[in-house]
N, C-alpha and C positions, 0 to 999 in steps of 0.2 A: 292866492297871489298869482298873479299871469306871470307864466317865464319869461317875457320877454323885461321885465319888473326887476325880476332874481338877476335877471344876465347883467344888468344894469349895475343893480347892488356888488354882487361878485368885479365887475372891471372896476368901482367904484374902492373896495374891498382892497383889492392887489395893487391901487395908485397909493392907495395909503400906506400897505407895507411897504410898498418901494420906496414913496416920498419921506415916511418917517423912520423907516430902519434902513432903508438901501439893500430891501433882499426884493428879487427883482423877477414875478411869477408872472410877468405879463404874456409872456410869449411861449408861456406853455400851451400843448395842446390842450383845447378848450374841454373836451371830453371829460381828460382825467384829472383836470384841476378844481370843474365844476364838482364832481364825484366825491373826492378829496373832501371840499369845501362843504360838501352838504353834509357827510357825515361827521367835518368835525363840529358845524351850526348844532346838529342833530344830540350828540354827544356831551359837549359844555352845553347844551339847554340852552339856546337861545332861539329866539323864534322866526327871528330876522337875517340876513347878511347883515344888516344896516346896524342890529344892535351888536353881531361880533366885531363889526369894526370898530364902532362907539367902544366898546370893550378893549378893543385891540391898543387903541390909540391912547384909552386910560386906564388901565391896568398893567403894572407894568411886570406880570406875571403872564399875559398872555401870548404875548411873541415866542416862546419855547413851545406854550403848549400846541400852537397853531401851527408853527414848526414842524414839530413832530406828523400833524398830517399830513401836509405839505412836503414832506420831505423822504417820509416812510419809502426802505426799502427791506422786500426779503430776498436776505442772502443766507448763506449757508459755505462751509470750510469747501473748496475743490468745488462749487456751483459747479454744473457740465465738466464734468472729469477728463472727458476729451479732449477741449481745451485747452485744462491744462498738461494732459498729455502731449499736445502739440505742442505748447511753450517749452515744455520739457527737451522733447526730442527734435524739434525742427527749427524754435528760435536758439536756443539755448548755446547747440553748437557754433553759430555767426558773436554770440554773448561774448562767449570766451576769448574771443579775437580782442578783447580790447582790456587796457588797464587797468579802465576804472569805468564806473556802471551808475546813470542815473536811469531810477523806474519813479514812474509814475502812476500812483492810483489813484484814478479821478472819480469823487463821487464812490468814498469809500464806506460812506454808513459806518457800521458799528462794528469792521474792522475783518470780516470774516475774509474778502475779498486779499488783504493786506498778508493776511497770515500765511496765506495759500502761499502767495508768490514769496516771500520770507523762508518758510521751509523749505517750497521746491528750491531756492535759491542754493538753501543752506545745504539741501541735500546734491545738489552740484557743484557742491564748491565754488560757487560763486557770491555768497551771501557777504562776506568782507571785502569785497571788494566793490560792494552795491551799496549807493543811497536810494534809499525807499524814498518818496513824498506820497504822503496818505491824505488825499486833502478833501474836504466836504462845508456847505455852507450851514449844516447844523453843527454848533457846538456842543449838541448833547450828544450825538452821537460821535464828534469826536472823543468827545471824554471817555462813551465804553470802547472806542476802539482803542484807545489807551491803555485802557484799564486791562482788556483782553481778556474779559471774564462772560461768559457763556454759559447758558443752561445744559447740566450734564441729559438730559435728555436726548438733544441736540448730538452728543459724539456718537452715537453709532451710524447715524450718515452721515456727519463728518470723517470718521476712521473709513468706512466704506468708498466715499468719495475717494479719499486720498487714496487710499490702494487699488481704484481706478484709473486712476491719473498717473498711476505709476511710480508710486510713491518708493523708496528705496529704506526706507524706515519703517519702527513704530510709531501713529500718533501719538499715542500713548508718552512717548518718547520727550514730547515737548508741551507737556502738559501738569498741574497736581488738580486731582479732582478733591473736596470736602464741601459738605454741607448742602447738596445738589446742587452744585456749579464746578464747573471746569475752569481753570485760573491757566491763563498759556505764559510761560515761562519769560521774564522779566527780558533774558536777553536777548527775543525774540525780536527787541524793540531797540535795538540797541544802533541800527544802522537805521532808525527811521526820523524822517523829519515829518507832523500832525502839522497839520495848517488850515485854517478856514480860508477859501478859494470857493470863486463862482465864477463857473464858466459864462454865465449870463453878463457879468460886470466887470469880473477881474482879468488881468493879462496873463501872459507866458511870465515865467520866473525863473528858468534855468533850461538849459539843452538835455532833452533825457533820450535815453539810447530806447525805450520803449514806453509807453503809454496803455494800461488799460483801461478803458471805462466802460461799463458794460451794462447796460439796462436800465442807461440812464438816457441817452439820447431819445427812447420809447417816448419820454413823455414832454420832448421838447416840439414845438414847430418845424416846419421847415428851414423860415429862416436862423432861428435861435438852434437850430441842428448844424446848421454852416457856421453859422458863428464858432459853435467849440469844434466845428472839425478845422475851422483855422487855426484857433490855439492848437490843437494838438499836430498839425503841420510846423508851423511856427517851431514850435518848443522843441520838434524831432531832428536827432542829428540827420546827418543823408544816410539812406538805408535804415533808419530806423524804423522799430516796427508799433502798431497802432492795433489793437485787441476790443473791439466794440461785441456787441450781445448778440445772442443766436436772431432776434428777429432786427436788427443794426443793419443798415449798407452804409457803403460809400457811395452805390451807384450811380444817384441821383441827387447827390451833391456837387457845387460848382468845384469842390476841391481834389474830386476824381481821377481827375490827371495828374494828379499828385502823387499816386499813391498805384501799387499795385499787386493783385492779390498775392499772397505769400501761403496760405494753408486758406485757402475760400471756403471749404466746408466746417471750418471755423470760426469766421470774421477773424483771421489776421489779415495785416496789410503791411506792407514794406515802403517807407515814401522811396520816390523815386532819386535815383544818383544826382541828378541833373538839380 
């Protein structure tokens, strides 16, 4: 089958998830949605685009599982510990200045991302006084970021991570491990609101005093890259701060002047007072 056939199939493919679910992969970069795409063809056995669509459209089991390609992210507890060292020690003390605290984690997968900023929160003493939004457009993976249950395999670079990052605790601390999995502590979860949100579709929903999304913009366009760096201008009080992924700018976005760097050899950014 000629590519230019497949390329056809695939834009054909993503009108249909959009038009019959409203999940909305048009304007992702081409590269890694085509990649994505082939290996989930490749995997459910089918031979076609044409027939996972056909599939897509009548099976009403397929939209999770195609999901799940589609949406896959790997993360890990304290990802680039430096990071969150910097959230720690450079946003953290501007944090304090205020009464009450909205965080947002955009495109939070299956929760690792959520957990980080919840403990450093909690180990600054500012975790009650913070609303988390943990939002993602797969509902599977909100469900394990709910659930906050982990492969015990996974914690020794998670525990490492964190005492990286400058962790002021044991992980261990916020954790019961049985049966080969880690289960993170119920009240972890206590200041947080899970939501299904897409940056592609959905609007601003509340003023949050910082915003991370991180290694999620990699696999959007350009255009569809401005689009969420409007929401998350939008959504940021003034001075708030915007946390994107080590390969992330702001640079060459139209919303640049918006915003200016705060810790640059970490992608934070401070929107501007004005």
């Amino acid at each position: 089958m000629s590519e230019k056939i497949e390329d056809i199939e695939i834009q054909l493919l993503l009108e249909a998830l959009y038009k019959r679910f409203h999940y909305d992969f048009r304007n992702y970069a081409q590269a890694s949605i085509k990649r994505r795409l082939k290996q989930a063809r490749e995997q459910l056995g089918f031979a076609s685009f044409s027939a996972l669509q056909e599939s897509l459209l009548h099976d009403p089991t397929m939209l999770l599982r195609l999901l799940g390609y589609l949406t896959v992210q790997v993360s890990e507890l304290f990802r680039d510990p430096s990071y969150f060292r910097a959230i720690r020690e450079k946003v953290v003390p501007h944090l304090r200045t205020y009464p009450s605290l909205k965080v947002w984690i955009a495109g939070c997968s299956s929760g690792e991302e959520l957990y980080s900023f919840v403990i450093l929160f909690r180990e600054e003493g500012l975790e009650e006084r913070t609303l988390f939004y943990a939002t993602d457009i797969n509902q599977d993976a909100l469900a394990k970021a709910e659930a906050g249950i982990y492969d015990l395999s996974r914690i020794q670079l998670f525990t490492e991570n964190h005492r990286n990052s400058g962790g002021k605790s044991s992980l261990s601390d916020y954790y019961s491990a049985a049966y080969g999995s880690a289960a993170f502590d119920k009240s972890l979860r206590k200041q947080v609101v899970f939501s299904d949100h897409s940056l592609v579709t959905d609007a601003v929903f509340a003023e949050m005093h910082m915003v991370s999304c991180r290694n999620v913009l990699i696999y959007f366009d350009r255009a569809l890259q401005d689009r969420a760096l409007g929401l998350f201008k939008e959504s940021l009080a003034r001075k708030g701060f915007l946390g994107l992924g080590a390969k992330e700018t702001m640079r060459f976005s139209e919303h640049s002047q918006s915003f200016t760097d705060y810790v640059r050899e970490e992608k934070i950014y401070q929107k501007s007072a004005r």
